[in-house]
VOBA-1610 file (N, C-alpha, C; in pm, whole numbers, padded with zeros to 5 digits, always signed):
BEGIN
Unk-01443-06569+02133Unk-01532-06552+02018Unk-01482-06434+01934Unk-01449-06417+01823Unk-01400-06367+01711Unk-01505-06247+01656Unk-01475-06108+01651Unk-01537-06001+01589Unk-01582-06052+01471Unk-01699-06032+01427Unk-01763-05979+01323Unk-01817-05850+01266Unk-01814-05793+01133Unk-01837-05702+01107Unk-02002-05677+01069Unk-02047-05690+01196Unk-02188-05709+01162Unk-02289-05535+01126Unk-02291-05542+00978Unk-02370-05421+00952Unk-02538-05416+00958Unk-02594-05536+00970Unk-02681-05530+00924Unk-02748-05638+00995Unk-02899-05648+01088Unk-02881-05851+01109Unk-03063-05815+01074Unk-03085-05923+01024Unk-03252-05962+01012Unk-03272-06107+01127Unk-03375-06049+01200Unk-03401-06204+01300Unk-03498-06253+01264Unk-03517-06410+01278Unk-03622-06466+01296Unk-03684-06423+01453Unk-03857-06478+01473Unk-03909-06406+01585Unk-03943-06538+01680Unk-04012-06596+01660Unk-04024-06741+01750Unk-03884-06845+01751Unk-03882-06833+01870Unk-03768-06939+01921Unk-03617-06873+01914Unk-03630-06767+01854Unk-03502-06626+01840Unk-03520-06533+01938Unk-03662-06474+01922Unk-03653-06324+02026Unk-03755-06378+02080Unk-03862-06453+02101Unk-03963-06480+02203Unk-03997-06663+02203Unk-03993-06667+02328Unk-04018-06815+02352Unk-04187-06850+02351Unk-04275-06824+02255Unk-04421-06894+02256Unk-04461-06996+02232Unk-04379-07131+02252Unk-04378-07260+02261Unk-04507-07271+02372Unk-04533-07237+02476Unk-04626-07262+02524Unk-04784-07226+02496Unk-04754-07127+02408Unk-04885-07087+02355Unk-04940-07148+02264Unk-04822-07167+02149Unk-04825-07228+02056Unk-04912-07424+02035Unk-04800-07443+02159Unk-04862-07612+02190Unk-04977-07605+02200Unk-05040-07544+02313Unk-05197-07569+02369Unk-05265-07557+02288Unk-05270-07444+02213Unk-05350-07434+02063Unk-05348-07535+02010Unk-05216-07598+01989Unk-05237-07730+01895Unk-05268-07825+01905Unk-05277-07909+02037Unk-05329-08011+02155Unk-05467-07943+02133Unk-05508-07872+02204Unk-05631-07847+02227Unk-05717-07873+02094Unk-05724-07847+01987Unk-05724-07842+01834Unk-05779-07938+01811Unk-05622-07995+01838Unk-05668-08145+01754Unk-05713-08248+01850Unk-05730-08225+01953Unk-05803-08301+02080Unk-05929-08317+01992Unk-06021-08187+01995Unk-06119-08158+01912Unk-06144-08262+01757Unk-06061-08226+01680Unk-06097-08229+01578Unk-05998-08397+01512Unk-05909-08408+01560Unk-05862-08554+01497Unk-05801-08556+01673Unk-05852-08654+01728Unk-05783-08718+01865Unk-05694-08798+01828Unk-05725-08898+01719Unk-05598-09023+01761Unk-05473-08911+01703Unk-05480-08773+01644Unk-05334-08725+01619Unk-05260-08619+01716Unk-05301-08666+01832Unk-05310-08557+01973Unk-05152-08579+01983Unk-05063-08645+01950Unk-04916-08645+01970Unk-04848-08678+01906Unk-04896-08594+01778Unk-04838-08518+01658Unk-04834-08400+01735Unk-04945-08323+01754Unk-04972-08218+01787Unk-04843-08198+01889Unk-04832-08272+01987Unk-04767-08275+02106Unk-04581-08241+02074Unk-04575-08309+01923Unk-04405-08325+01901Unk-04360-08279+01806Unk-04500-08193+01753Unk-04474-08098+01605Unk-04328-07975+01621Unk-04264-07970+01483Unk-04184-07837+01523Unk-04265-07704+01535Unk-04193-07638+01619Unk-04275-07453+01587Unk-04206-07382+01483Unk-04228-07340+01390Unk-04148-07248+01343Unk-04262-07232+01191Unk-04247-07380+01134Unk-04269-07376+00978Unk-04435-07307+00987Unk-04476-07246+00856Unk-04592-07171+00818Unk-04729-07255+00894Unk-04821-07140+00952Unk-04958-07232+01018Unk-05026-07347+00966Unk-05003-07279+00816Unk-05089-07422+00725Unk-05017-07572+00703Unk-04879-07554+00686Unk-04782-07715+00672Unk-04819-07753+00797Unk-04796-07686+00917Unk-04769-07742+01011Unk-04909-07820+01044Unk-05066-07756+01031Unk-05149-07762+01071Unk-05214-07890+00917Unk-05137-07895+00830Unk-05181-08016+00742Unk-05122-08121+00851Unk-04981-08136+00862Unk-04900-08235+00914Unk-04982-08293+01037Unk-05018-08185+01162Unk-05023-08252+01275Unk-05186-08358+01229Unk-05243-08296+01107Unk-05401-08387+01109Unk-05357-08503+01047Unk-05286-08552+00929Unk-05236-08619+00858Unk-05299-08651+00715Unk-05244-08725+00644Unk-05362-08738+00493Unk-05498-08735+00541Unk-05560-08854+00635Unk-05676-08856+00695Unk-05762-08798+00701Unk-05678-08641+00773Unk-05804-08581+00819Unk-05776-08401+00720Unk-05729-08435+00623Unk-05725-08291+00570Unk-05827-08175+00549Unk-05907-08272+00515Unk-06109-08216+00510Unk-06133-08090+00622Unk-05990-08125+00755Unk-06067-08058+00843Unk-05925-07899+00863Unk-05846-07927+00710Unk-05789-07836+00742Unk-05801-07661+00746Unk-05906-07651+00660Unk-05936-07519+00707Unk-06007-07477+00889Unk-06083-07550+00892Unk-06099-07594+01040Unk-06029-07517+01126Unk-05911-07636+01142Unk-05795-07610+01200Unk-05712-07476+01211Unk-05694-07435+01074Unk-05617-07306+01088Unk-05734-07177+01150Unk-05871-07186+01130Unk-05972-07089+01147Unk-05941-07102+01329Unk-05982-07227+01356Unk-05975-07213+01505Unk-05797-07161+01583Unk-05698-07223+01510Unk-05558-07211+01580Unk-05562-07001+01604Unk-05620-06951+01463Unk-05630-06811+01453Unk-05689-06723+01601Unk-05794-06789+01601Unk-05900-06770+01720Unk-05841-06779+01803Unk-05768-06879+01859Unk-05734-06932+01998Unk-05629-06860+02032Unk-05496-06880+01917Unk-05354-06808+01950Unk-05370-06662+02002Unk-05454-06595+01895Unk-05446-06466+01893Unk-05499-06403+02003Unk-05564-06469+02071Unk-05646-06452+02211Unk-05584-06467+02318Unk-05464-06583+02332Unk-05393-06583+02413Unk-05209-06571+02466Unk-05214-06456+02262Unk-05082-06493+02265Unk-04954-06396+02370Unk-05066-06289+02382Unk-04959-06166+02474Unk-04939-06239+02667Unk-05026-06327+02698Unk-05055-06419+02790Unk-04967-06480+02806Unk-04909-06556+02711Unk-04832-06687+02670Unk-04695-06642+02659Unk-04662-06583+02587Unk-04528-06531+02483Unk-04472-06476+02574Unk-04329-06510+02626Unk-04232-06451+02677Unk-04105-06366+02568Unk-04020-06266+02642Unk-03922-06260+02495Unk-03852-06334+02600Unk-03709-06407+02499Unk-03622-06456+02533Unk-03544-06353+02645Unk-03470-06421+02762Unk-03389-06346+02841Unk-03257-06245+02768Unk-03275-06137+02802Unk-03207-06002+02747Unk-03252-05944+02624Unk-03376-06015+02580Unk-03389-05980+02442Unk-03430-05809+02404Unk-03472-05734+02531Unk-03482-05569+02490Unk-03336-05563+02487Unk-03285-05595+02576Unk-03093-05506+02607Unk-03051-05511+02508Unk-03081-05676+02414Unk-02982-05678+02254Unk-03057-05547+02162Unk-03173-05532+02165Unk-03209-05532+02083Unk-03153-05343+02121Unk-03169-05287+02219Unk-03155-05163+02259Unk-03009-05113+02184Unk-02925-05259+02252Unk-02751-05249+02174Unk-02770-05240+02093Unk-02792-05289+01982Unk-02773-05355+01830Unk-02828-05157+01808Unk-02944-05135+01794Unk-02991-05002+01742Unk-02889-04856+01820Unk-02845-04884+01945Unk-02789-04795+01987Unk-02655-04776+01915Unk-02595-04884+01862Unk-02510-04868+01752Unk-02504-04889+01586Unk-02646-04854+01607Unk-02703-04769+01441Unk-02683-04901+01377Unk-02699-04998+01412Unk-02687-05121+01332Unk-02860-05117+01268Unk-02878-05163+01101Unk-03055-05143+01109Unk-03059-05338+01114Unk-03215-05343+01173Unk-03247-05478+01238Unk-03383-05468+01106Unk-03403-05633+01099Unk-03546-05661+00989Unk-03607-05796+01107Unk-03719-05772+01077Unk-03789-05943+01109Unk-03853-06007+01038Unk-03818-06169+01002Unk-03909-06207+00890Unk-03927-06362+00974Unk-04063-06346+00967Unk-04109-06504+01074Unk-04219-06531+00982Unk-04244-06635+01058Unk-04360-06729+00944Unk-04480-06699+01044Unk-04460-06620+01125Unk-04583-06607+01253Unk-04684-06526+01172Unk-04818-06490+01177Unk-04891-06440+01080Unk-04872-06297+01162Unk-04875-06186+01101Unk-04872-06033+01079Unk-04944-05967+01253Unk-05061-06034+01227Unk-05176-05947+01374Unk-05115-05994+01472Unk-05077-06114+01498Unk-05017-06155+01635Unk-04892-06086+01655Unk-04822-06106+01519Unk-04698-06002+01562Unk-04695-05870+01593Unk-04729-05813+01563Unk-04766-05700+01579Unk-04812-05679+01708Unk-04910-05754+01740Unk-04928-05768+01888Unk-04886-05752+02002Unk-04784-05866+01957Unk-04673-05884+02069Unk-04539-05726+02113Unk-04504-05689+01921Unk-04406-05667+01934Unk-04485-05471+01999Unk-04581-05455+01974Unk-04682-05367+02043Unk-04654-05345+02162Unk-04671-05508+02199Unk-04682-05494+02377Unk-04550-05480+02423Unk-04432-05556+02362Unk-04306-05538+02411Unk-04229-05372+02389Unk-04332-05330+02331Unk-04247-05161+02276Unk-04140-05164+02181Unk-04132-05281+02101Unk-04045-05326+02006Unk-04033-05228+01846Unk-04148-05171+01828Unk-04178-05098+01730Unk-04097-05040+01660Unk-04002-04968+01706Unk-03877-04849+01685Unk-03761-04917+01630Unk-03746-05043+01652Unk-03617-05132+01646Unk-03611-05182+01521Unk-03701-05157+01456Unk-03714-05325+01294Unk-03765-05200+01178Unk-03656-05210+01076Unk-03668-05139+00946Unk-03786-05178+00883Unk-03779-05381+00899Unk-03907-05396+00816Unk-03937-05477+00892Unk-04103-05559+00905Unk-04138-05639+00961Unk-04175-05745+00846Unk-04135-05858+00829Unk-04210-05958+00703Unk-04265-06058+00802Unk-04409-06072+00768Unk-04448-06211+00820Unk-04513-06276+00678Unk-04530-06372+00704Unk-04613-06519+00612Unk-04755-06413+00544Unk-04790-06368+00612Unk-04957-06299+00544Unk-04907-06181+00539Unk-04779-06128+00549Unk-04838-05934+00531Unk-04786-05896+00377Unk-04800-05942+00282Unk-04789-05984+00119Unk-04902-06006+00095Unk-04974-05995-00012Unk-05107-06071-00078Unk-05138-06201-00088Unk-04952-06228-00074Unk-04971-06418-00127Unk-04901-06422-00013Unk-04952-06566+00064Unk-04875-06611+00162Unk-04700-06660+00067Unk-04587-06610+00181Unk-04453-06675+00162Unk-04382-06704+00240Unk-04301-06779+00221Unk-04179-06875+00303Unk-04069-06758+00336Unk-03991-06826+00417Unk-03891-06741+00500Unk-03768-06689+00374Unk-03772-06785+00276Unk-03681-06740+00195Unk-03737-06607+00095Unk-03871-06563+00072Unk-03903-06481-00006Unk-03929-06376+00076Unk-03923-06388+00230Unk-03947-06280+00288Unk-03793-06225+00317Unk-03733-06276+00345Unk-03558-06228+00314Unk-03556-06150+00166Unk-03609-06191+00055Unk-03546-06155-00055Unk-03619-05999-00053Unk-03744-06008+00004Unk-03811-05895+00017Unk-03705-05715+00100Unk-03682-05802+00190Unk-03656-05766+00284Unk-03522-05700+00251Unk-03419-05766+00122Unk-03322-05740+00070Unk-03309-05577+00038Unk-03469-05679-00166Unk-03504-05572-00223Unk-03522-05443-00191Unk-03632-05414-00067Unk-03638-05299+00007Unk-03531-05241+00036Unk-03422-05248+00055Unk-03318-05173+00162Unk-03206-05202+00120Unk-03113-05196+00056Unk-03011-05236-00023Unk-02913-05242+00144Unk-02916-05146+00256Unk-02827-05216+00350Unk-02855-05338+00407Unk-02953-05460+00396Unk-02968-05567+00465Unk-02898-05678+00306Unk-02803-05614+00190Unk-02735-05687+00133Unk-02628-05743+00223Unk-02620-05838+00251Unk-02458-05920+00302Unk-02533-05939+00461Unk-02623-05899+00491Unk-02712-05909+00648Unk-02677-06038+00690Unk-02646-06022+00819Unk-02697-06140+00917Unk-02795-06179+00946Unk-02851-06314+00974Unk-02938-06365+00930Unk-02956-06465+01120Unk-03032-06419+01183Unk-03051-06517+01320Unk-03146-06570+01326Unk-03131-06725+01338Unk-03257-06810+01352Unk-03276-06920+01451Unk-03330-06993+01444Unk-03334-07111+01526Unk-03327-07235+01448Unk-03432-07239+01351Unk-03461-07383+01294Unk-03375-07407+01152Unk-03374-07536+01094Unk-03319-07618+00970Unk-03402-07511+00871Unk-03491-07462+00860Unk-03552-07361+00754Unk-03511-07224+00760Unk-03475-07193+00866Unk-03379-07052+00879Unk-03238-07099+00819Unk-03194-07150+00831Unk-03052-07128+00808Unk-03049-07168+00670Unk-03092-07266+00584Unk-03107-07305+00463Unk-03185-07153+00387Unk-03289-07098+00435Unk-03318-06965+00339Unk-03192-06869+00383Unk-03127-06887+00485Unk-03034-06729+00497Unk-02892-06845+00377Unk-02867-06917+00392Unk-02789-06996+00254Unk-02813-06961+00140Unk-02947-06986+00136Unk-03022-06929-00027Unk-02986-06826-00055Unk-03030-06718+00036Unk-02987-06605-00017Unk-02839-06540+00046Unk-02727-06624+00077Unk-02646-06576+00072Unk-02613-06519+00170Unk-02661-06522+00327Unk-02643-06459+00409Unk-02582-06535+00513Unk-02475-06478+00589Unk-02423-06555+00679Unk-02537-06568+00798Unk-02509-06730+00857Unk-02666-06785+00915Unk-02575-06735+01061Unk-02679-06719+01146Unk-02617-06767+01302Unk-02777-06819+01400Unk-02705-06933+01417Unk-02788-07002+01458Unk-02806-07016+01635Unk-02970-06988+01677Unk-02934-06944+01802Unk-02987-07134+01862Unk-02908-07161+01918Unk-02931-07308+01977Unk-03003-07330+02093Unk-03056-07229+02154Unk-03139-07228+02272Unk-03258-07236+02204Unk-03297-07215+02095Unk-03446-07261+02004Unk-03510-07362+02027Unk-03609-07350+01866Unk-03678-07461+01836Unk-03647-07612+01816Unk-03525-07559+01701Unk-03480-07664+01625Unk-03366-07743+01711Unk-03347-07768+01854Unk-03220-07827+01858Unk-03276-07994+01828Unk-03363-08010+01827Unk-03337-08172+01803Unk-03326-08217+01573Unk-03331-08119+01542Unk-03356-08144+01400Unk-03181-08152+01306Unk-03145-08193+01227Unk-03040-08255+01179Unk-03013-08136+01069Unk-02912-08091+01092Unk-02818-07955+01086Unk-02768-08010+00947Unk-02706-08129+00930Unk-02578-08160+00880Unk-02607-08046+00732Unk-02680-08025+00654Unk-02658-07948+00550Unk-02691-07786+00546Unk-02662-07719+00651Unk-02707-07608+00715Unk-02525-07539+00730Unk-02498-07445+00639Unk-02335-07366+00668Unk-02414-07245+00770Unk-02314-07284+00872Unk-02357-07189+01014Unk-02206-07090+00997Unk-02212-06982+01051Unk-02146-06862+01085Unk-02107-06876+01223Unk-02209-06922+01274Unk-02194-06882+01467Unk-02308-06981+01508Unk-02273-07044+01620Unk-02371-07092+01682Unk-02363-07050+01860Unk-02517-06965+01905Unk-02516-06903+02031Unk-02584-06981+02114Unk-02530-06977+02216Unk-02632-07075+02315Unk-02738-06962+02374Unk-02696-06838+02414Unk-02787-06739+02463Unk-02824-06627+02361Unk-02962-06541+02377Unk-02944-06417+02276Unk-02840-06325+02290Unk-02787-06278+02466Unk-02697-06176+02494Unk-02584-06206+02415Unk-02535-06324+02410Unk-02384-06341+02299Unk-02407-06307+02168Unk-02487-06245+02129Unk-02472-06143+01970Unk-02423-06045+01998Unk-02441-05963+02122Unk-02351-05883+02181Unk-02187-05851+02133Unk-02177-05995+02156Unk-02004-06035+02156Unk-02001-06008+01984Unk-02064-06005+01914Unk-02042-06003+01790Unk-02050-05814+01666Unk-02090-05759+01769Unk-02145-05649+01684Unk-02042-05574+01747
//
């Protein structure tokens, strides 16, 4: 694997640095058990990654939209209650993260996860010290997508210009494109079943520790 001159990296947080696929599901099963049953496996085969509200229109369908505030009020309730429970970080994910800062590299996070949970988590993990900026979906006035929280994330800090950009899913790597950032895509994620073909990758890792190999 080939050096990179990595000055700078912004990560995505679900399916990059913490595996809460399990938290995530039950909330959403459980949900829509409740509230639309015949769409209980939607719920079951939904991606994780994209913003609470697409995802939480999608799994009800045209049908049942009526009940989408509903939905996001309760997913709020439920996740946030059980997300430090649930949420693992990915294997080695303090060691990278210890490396990466121990060699003055600065780190950003921009996830579509809403603000309180993150915070939460990254609370409980002692993560605090490590991330220049934190962007989630709600910590703006207006909810935004992964691509405006990058641009944010830019603006702020003129060193996360030319940044690496680590993600998991088809929406990470297309906003780190947008804005110009070389993508590296971690394949132990969300997204391995979703169709790449228009996604320019940098690197593709099967584990988090192989960013290692790169800095």
């Amino acid at each position: 694997m080939g050096k990179s001159l990595i000055k700078s990296i912004i990560f995505d947080f679900d399916g990059t640095l913490v595996d809460s696929e399990k938290a995530i599901y039950e909330c959403f099963q459980s949900i829509t058990r409740w509230l639309a049953p015949e769409r209980v496996n939607y719920a079951k085969n939904i991606l994780i990654g994209p913003p609470l509200r697409d995802t939480a229109s999608e799994i009800l369908g045209p049908e049942n939209q009526n009940q989408l505030d509903k939905f996001v009020e309760l997913f709020i309730e439920m996740h946030d209650e059980q997300v430090i429970k649930y949420t693992k970080p990915y294997p080695n994910a303090i060691e990278v993260l210890k490396a990466v800062y121990a060699k003055h590299i600065p780190m950003a996070l921009a996830t579509n996860k809403r603000l309180a949970p993150t915070k939460k988590l990254i609370d409980h993990f002692g993560w605090e010290n490590y991330f220049h900026f934190i962007e989630c979906s709600d910590s703006q006035p207006q909810i935004r997508n992964k691509d405006a929280m990058i641009q944010d994330i830019i603006n702020q800090n003129e060193v996360f210009y030319g940044s690496y950009f680590f993600g998991d899913t088809v929406n990470d790597g297309l906003s780190a494109n947008l804005n110009q950032l070389p993508f590296i895509k971690a394949s132990y994620g969300y997204g391995q079943n979703q169709d790449w073909s228009k996604v320019l990758m940098h690197q593709e890792l099967n584990q988090l520790s192989e960013i290692l190999d790169l800095i």
